[in-house]
N, C-alpha and C positions, 0 to 999 in steps of 0.2 A: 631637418624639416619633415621628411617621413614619417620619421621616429616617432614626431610630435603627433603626426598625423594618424599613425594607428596605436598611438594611445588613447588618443582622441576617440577614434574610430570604436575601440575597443568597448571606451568606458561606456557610449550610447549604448552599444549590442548587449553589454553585460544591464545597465539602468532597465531597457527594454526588455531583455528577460524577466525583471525583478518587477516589473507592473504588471506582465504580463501572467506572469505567475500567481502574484498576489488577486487578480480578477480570476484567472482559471479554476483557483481552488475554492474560491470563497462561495460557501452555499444560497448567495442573494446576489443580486446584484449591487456594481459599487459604483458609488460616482466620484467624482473627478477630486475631490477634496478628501474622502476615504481612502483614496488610491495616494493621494500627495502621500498623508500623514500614514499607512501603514510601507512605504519605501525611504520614506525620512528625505526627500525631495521636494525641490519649489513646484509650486501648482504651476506656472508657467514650462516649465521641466519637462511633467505629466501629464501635461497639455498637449504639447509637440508630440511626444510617443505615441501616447493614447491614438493620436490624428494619423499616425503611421500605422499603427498596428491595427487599427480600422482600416482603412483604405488597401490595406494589403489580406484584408478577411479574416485576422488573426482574433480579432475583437469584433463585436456588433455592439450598436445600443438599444435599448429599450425603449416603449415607449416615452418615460419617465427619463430618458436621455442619462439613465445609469450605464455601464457596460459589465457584459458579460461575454462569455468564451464563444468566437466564431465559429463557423462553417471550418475554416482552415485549421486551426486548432485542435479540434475534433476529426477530423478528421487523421493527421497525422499520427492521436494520439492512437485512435483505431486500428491502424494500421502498424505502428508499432508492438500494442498490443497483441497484435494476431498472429504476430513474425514470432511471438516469445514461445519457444517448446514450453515454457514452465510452464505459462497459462492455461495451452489449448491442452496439455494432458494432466493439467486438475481437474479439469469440470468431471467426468465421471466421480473420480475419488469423495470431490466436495457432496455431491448429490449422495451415497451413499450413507455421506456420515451425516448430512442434515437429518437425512429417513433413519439411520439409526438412532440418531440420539433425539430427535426432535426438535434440534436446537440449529442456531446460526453457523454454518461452515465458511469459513475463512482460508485463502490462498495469502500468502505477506511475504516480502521479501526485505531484506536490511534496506536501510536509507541511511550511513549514517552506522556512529558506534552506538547510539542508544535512540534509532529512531526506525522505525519501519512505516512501510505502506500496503496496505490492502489494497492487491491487484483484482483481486474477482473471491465473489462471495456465492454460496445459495441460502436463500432466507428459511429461515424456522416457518413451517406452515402454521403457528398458533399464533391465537391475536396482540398478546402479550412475547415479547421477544426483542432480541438484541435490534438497537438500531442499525441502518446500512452506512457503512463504513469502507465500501469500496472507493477509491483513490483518495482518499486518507494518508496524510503521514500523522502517526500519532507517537508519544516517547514511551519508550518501551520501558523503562526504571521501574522494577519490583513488579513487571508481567510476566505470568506464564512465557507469552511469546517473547520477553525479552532476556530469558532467562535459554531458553531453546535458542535463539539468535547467536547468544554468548554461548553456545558451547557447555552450557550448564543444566545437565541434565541430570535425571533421578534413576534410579536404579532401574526402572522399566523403561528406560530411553526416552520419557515423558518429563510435562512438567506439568504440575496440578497449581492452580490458585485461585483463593476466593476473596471478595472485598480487597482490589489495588486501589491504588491513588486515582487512574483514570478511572475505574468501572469500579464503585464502591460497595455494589447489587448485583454484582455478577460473577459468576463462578467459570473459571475457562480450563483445556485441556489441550495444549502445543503439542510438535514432534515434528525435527528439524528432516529438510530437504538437505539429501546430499548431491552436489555432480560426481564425476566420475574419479575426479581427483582426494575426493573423500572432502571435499571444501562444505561447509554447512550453505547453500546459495536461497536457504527461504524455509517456509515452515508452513504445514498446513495445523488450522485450529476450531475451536469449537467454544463458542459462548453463547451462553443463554445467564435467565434472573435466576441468581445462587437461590431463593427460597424451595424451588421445584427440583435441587437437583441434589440428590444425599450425597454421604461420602462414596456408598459403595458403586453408585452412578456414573461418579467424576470417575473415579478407577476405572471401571469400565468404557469409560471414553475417551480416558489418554490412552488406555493399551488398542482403542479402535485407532483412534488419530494415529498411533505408532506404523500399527500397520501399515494402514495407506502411505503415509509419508514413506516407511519403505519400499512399497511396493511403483510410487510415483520416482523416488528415488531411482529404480531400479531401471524404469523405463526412461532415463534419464541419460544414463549410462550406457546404455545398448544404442542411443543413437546416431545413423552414421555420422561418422567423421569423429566419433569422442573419442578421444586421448585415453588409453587403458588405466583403470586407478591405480594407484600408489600401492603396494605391497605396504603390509600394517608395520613397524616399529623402522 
């Protein structure tokens, strides 16, 4: 009877994550038949959650009685976010390389064998420029960053690509984060519209990306309490 009981118990927590999700990420508000059909659950279902995960501040509604991501929600994820070393010792790095290159700088970390999420960005100052893509998961197949992710890099520790499947107008330049253990744990990146940016450009902005990824890398590794790296072979 337990047994039954926190399976039971389980399936609501794991369902409840899976709405709650589905509304946290989605760039408009969803209403309650949006939410059924992208969990593949009866509207009576994600009826009941929905009425929990409000009441407990996780969700709010609109005026339009759609839901979107609460006070509580938000807040947790701020909070998580700030506790990350990776995060709080990007932002310089990102800032330099937006002013270098004049293009969109990107923090990501894996999600996933072929999926990542932009944790924190700085925006290109021109009016034409990469959309924001900060907490995103997007799939990384046949990306600069999905190729830096995989361990697959090019001769200058970078990775160059123009026109992917996701970004068909845009030309980007990766270079993977290591921790201390020499593990690839994330990548900082650089996209803007491929028509502004030549080849000899993109070179010069994966060996800048390179840099900072090792120099973020670096400050990575010195901090207290990290486990000394791995001696190479």
């Amino acid at each position: 009877m337990n047994d039954q009981a926190d399976a039971g118990g389980s399936r609501s927590v794991e369902r409840a994550l899976r709405v709650l999700h589905e509304i946290a990420a989605a760039s408009e508000p969803v209403s309650l038949s949006a939410a059924s059909r992208a969990v593949g659950l009866p509207t009576s279902t994600v009826a009941r959650l929905l009425k929990t995960l409000e009441s407990s501040g996780f969700l709010r509604r609109d005026t339009a009685g759609h839901y979107v991501a609460g006070t509580k929600i938000l807040q947790i994820g701020a909070i998580a976010v700030g506790n990350l070393a990776l995060y709080n010792l990007a932002e310089p790095h990102l800032h330099e390389l937006s002013e270098y290159t004049g293009e969109t700088a990107y923090l990501a970390v894996p999600d996933g064998e072929d999926t990542a999420v932009y944790l924190r960005q700085v925006e290109s100052p021109r009016a034409i420029r990469h959309a924001t893509w900060t907490g995103r998961a997007i799939t990384t197949v046949g990306t600069a960053l999905g190729s830096v992710l995989g361990g697959r890099l090019g001769d200058g520790g970078f990775v160059l690509s123009r026109g992917t499947p996701i970004e068909p107008d845009a030309a980007a330049a990766a270079a993977p984060i290591t921790d201390a253990r020499g593990n690839i744990v994330g990548a900082l990146s650089i996209i803007g519209p491929s028509f502004r940016i030549t080849e000899e450009e993109l070179a010069s902005y994966g060996a800048r990306v390179r840099h900072h990824a090792d120099l973020l890398s670096t400050e990575l590794h010195i901090l207290p309490g990290t486990p000394p790296r791995r001696a190479a072979g």
